[in-house]
GUDOMAR-908135 format. One record per residue (C-alpha): x, y, z; residue number from 1; residue in one letter. Coordinates in Angstrom, 1 decimal. Last residue first. Layout:
<nodes>
{node {X; Y; Z}; NUM; A}
...
</nodes>
This chain:
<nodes>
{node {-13.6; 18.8; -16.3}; 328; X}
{node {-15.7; 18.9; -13.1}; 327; X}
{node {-14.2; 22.6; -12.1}; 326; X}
{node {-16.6; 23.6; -14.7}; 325; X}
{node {-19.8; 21.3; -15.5}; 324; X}
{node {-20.2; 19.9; -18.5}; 323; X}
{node {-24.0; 18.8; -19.3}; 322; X}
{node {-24.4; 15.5; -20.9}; 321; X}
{node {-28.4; 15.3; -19.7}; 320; X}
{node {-28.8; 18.6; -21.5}; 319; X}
{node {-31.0; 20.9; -19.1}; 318; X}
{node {-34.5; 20.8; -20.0}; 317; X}
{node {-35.8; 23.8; -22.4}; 316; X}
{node {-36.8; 21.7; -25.4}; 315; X}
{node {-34.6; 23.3; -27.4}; 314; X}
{node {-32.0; 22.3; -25.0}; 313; X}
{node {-33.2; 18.3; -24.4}; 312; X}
{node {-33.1; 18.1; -28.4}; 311; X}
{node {-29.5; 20.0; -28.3}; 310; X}
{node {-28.3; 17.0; -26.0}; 309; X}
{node {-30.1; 14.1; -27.7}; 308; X}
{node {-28.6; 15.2; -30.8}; 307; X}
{node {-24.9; 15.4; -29.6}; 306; X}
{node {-25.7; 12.1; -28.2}; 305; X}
{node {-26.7; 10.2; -31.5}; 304; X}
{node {-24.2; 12.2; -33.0}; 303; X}
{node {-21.4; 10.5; -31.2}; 302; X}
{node {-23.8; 6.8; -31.1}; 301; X}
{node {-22.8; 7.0; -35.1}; 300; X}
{node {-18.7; 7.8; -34.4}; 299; X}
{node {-19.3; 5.1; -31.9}; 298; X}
{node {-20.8; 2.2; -34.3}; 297; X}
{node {-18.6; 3.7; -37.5}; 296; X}
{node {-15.9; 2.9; -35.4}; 295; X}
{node {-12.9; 5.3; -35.1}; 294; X}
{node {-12.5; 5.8; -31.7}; 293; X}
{node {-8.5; 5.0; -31.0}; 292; X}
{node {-7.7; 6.3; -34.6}; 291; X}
{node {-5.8; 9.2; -33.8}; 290; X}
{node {-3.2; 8.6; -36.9}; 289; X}
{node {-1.3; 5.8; -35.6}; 288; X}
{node {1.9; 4.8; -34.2}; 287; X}
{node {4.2; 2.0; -33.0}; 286; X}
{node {7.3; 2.6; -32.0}; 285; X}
{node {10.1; -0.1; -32.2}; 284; X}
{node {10.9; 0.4; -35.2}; 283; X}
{node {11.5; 4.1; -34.9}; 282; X}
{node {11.7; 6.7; -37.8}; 281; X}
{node {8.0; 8.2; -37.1}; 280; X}
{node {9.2; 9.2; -33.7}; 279; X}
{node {12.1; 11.1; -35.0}; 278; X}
{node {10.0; 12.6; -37.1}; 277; X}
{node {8.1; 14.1; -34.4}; 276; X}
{node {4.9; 14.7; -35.6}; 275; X}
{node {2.9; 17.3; -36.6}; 274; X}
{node {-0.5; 16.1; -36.5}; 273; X}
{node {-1.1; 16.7; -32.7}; 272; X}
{node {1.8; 18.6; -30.9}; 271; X}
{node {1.7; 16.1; -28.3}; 270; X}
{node {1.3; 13.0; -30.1}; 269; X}
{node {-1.9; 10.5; -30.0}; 268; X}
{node {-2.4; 7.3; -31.0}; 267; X}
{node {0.9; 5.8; -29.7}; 266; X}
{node {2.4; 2.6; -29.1}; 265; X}
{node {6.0; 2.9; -27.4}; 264; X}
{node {8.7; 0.7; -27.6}; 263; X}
{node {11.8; -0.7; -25.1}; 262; X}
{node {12.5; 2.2; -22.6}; 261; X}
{node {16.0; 3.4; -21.6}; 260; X}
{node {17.6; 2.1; -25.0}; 259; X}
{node {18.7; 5.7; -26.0}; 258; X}
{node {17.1; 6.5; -28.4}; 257; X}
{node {13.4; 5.4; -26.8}; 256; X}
{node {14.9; 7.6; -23.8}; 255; X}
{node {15.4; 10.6; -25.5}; 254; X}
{node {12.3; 10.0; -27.9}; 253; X}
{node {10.2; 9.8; -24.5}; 252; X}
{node {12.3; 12.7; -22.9}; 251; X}
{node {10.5; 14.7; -26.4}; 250; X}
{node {7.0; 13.9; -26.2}; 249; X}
{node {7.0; 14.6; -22.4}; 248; X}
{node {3.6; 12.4; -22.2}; 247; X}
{node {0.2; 14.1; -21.2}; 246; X}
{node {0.2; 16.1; -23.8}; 245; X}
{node {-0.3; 13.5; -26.3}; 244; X}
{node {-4.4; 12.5; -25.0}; 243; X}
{node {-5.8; 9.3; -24.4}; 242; X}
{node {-4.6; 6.6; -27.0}; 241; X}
{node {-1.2; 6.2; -24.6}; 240; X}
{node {0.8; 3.0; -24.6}; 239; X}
{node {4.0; 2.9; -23.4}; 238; X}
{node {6.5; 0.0; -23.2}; 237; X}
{node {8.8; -1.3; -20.3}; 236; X}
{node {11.8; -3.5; -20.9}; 235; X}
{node {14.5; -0.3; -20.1}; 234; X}
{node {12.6; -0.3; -16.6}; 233; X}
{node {11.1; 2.9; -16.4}; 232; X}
{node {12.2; 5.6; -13.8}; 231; X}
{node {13.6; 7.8; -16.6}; 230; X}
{node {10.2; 8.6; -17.5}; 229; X}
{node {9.4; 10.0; -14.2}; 228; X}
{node {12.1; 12.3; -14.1}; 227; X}
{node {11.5; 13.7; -17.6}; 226; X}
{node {8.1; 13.9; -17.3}; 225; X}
{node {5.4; 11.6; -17.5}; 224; X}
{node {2.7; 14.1; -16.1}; 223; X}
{node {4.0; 16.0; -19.0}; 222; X}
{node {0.5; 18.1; -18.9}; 221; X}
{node {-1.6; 16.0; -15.9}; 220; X}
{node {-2.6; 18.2; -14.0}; 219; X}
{node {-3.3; 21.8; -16.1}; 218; X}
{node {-6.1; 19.1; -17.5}; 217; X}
{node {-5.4; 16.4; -20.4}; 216; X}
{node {-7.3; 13.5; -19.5}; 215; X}
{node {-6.1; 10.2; -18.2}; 214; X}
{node {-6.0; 6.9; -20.1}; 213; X}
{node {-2.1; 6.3; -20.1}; 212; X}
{node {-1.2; 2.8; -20.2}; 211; X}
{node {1.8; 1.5; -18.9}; 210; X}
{node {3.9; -1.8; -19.7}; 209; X}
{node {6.1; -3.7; -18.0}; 208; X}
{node {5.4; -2.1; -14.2}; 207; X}
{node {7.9; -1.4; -11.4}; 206; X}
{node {8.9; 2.4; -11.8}; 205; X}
{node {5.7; 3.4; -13.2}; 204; X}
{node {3.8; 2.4; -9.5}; 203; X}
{node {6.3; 3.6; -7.1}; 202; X}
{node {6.5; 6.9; -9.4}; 201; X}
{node {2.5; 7.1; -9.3}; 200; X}
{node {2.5; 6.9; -5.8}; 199; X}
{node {-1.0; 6.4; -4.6}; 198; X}
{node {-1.2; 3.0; -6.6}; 197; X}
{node {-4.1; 0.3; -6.0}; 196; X}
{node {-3.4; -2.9; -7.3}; 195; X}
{node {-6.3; -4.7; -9.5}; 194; X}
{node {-7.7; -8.0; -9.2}; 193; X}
{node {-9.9; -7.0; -11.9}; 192; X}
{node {-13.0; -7.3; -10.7}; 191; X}
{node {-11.9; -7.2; -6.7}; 190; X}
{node {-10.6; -3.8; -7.8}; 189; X}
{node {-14.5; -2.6; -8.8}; 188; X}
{node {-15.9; -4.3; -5.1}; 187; X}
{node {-12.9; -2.6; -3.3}; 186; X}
{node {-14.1; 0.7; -4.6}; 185; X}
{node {-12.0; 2.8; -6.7}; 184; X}
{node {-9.1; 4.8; -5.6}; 183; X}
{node {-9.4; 8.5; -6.2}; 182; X}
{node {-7.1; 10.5; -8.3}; 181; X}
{node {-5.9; 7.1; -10.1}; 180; X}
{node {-3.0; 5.2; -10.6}; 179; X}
{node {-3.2; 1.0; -11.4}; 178; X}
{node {-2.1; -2.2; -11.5}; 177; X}
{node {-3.4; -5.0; -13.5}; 176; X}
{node {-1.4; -8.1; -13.9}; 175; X}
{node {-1.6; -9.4; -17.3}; 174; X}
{node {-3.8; -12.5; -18.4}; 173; X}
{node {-4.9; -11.8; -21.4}; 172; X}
{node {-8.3; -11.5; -20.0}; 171; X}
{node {-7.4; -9.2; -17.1}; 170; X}
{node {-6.0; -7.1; -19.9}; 169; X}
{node {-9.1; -7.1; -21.2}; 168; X}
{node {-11.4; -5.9; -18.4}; 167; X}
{node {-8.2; -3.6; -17.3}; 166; X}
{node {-8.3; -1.9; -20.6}; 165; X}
{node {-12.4; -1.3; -20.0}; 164; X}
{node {-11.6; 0.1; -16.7}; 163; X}
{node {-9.2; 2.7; -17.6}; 162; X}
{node {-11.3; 4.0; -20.1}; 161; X}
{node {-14.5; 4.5; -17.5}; 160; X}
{node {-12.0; 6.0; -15.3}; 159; X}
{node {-9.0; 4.5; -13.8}; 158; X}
{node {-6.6; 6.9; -15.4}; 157; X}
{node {-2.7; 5.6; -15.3}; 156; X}
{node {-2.8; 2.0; -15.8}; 155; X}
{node {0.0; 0.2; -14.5}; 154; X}
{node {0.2; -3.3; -16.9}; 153; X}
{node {2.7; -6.3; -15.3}; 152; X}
{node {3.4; -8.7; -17.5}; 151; X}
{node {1.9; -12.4; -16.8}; 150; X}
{node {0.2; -12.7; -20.3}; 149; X}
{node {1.5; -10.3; -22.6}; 148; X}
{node {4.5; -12.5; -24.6}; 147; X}
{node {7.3; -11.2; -25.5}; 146; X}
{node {8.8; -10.2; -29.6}; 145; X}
{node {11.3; -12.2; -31.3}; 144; X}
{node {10.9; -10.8; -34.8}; 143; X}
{node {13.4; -13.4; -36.0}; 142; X}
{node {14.9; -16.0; -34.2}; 141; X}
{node {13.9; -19.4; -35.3}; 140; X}
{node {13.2; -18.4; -38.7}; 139; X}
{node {10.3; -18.4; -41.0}; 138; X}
{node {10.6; -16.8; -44.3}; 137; X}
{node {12.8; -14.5; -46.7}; 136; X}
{node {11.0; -11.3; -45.4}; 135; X}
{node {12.5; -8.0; -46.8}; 134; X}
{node {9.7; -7.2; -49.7}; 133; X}
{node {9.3; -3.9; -48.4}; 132; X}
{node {5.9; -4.8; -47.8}; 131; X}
{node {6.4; -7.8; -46.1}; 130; X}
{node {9.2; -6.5; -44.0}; 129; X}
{node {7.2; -3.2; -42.7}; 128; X}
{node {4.7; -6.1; -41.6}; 127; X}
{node {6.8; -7.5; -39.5}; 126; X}
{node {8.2; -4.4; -37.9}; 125; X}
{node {4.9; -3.2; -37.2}; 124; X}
{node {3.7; -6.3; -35.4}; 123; X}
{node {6.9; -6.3; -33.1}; 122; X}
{node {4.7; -8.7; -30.7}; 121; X}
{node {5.2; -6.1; -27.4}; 120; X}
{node {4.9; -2.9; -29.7}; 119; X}
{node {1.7; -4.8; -31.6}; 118; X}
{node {0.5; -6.0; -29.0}; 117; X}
{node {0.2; -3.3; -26.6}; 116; X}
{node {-1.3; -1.7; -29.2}; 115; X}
{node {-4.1; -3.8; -30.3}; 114; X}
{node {-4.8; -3.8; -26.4}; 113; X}
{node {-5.3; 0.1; -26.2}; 112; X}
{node {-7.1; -0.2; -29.1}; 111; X}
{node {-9.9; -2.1; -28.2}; 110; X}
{node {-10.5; 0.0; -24.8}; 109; X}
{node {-10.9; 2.8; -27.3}; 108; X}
{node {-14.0; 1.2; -28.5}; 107; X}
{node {-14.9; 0.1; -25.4}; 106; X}
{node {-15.0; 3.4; -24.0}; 105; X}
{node {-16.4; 5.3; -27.5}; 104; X}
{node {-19.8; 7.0; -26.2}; 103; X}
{node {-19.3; 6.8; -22.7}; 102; X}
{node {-19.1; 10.6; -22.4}; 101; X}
{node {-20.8; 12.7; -25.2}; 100; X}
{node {-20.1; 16.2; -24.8}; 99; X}
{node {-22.4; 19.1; -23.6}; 98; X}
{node {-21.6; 23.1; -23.1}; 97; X}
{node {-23.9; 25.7; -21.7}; 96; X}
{node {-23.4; 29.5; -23.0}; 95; X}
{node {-24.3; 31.6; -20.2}; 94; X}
{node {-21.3; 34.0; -20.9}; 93; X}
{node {-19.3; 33.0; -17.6}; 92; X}
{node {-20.4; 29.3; -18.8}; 91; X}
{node {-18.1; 29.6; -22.2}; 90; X}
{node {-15.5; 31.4; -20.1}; 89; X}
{node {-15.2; 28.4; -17.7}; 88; X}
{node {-15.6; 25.6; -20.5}; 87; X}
{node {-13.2; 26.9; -22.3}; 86; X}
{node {-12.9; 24.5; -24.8}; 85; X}
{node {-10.2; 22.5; -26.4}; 84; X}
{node {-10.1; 20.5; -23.3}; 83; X}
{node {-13.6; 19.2; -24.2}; 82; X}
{node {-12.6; 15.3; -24.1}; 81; X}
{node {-16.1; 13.2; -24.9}; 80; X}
{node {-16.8; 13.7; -28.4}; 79; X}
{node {-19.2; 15.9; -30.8}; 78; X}
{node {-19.3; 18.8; -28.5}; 77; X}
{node {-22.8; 20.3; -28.6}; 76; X}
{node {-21.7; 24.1; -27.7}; 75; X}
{node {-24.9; 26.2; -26.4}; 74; X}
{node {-26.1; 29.5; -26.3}; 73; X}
{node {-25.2; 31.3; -29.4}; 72; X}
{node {-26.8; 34.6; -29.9}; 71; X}
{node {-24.7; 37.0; -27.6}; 70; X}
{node {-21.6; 37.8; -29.7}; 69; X}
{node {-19.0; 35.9; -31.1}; 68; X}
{node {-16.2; 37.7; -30.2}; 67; X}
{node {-16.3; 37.1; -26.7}; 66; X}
{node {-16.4; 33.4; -27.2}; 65; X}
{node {-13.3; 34.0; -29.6}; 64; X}
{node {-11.3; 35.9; -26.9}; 63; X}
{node {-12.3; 33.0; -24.4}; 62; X}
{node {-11.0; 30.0; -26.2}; 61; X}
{node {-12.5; 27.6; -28.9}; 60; X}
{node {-10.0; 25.1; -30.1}; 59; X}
{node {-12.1; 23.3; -32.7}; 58; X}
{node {-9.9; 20.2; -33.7}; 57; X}
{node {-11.4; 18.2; -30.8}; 56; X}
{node {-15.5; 18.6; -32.2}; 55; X}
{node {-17.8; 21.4; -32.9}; 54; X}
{node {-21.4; 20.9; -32.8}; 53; X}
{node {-22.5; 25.3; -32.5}; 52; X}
{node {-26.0; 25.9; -30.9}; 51; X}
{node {-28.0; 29.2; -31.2}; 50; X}
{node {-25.8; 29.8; -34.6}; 49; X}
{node {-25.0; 32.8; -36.4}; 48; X}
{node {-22.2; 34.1; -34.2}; 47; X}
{node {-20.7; 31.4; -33.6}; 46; X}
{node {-20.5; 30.1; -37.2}; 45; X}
{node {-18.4; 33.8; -37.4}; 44; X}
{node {-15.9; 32.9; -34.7}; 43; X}
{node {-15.3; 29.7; -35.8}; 42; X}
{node {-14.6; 30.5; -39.9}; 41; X}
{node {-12.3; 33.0; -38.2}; 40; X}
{node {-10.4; 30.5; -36.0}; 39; X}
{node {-9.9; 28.2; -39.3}; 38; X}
{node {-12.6; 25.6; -39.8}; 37; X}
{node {-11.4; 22.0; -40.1}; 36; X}
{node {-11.5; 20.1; -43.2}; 35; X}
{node {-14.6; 17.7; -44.2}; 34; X}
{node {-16.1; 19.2; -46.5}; 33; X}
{node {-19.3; 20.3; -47.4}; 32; X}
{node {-20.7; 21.1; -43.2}; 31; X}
{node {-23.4; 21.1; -42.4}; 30; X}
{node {-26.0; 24.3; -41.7}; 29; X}
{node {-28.7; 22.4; -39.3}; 28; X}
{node {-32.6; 24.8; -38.7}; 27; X}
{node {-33.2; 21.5; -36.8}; 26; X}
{node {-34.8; 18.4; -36.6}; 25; X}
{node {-35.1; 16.7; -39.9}; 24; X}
{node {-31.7; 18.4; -40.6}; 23; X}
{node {-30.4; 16.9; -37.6}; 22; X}
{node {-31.7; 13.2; -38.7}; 21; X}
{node {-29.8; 13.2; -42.0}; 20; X}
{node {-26.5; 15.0; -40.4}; 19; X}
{node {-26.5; 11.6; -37.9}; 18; X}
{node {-27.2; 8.8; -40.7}; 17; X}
{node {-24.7; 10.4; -42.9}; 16; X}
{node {-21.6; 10.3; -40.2}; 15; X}
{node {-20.8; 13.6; -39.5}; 14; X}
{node {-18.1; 16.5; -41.5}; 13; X}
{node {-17.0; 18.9; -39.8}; 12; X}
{node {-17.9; 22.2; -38.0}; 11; X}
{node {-21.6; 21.7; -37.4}; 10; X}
{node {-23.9; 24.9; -37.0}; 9; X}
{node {-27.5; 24.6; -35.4}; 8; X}
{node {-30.1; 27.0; -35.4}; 7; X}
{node {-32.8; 26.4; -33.3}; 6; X}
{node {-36.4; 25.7; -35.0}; 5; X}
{node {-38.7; 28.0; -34.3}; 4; X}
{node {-41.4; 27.4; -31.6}; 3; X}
{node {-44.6; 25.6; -33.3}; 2; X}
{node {-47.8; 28.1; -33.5}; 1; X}
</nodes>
């Protein structure tokens, strides 16, 4: 006699090809639209599922783990960041989490370039003048932005992220610098002919443009702070598609105001959709709505993972994207 199906409970909406294939494979309930659950609407998927598939808008903290009772056994993250879990207290109560690492690193990678453009190239302000109907045609001087190749790009996050916006920037013919925990090996810098910095002020202090593509850990919250914002040279941009609390959200509107920095292209904000109007008035920022791994390629590989990892489960292997606490 076949072993019952698990139940599985997915808190948004998936691409069709991925909530097709779960509901060939598992006991699935999907979701009808695609709005995020409220903390009760959580709590009580928890407690009827053996697997929950939440993704970043699930915050999912140790009170509501404790409140779901003992059935559910394993979270399926749909995405690669899982700092809207407690991993720790999920594990304490032997229920194993998985993401889906890799999944979107070029994707990503894509966007961190798009940006750096568009801030460096004044993109935005160009096409706000089309469509306000504002452009009167070609002129010598206007929307003068600075050319990419030659600038100096500090990278803060050398991980699989981090490499991919080196590959590229490489390409465009920027000087790649970069911060990282651990430096990489001398075989991976020779790649990129990258600079190794232990000091991140040194580093941030010298460079035209920085990219943040570290993750959001007790670390790295405002790890451009204040202080190390008003290190930038006033021609320096910003570019962060990795997480919004890493950036001091408001020093960076201080020191956009204030001339101190000279653009900023952003794909995440540190109080998520509610953003800083201030920022949203600037035409020298560049932002957008979280978009750095929408593909329908990636958002389809996502749920490929997410099913490989509750397969492996139910099959009573451990899931080959397993997060480990302390490894987070």
């Amino acid at each position: 006699m076949p072993a019952p199906r698990l139940s599985v409970v997915v808190t948004r909406r998936l691409p069709e090809v991925v909530e097709t294939r779960m509901k060939e494979l598992f006991d699935v309930e999907l979701r009808s639209e695609d709005a995020r659950m409220t903390r009760e609407e959580l709590i009580a998927a928890m407690t009827r599922a053996d697997v929950l598939v939440p993704s970043l808008t699930d915050h999912i903290d140790a009170n509501m783990l404790a409140a779901a009772g003992d059935r559910l056994r394993l979270i399926a993250n749909y995405g690669s960041g899982i700092d809207h879990i407690d991993v720790t207290s999920a594990r304490s109560r032997g229920v194993l989490v998985s993401n889906t690492p890799g999944v979107v690193t070029e994707d990503t990678a894509d966007m961190v370039m798009a940006l750096i453009l568009g801030v460096t190239r004044r993109i935005p302000e160009g096409i706000a003048a089309i469509q306000a109907g504002k452009w009167a045609g070609w002129s010598p001087s206007a929307f003068l932005g600075g050319r990419i190749g030659g600038r100096r790009l500090g990278i803060i996050g050398m991980g699989r992220i981090g490499q991919a916006v080196a590959r590229r920037a490489a390409a465009f013919g920027m000087q790649v610098h970069y911060h990282n925990r651990r430096r990489l090996r001398p075989e991976t810098e020779a790649e990129f002919n990258a600079t190794y910095w232990d000091s991140l002020d040194q580093m941030v202090s010298r460079m035209d443009v920085i990219s943040v593509n570290c993750p959001h850990t007790p670390s790295t919250f405002h790890l451009l702070n204040a202080r190390r914002l008003k290190m930038l040279k006033p021609t320096a941009v910003i570019v962060n598609t990795s997480r919004g609390e890493v950036i001091d959200e408001n020093a960076l509107v201080r020191g956009l105001k204030a001339g101190e920095i000279a653009g900023a292209g952003l794909d995440v904000f540190e109080h998520g959709s509610e953003l800083n109007p201030e920022l949203v008035a600037m035409p020298n920022v560049m932002m957008l709505p979280h978009m750095g791994s929408a593909t329908i390629e990636g958002r389809i590989e996502m749920g490929e993972k997410v099913i490989i990892n509750i397969k492996t489960f139910a099959d009573g292997h451990r899931p080959p994207d397993l997060v480990v606490p302390g490894m987070v």
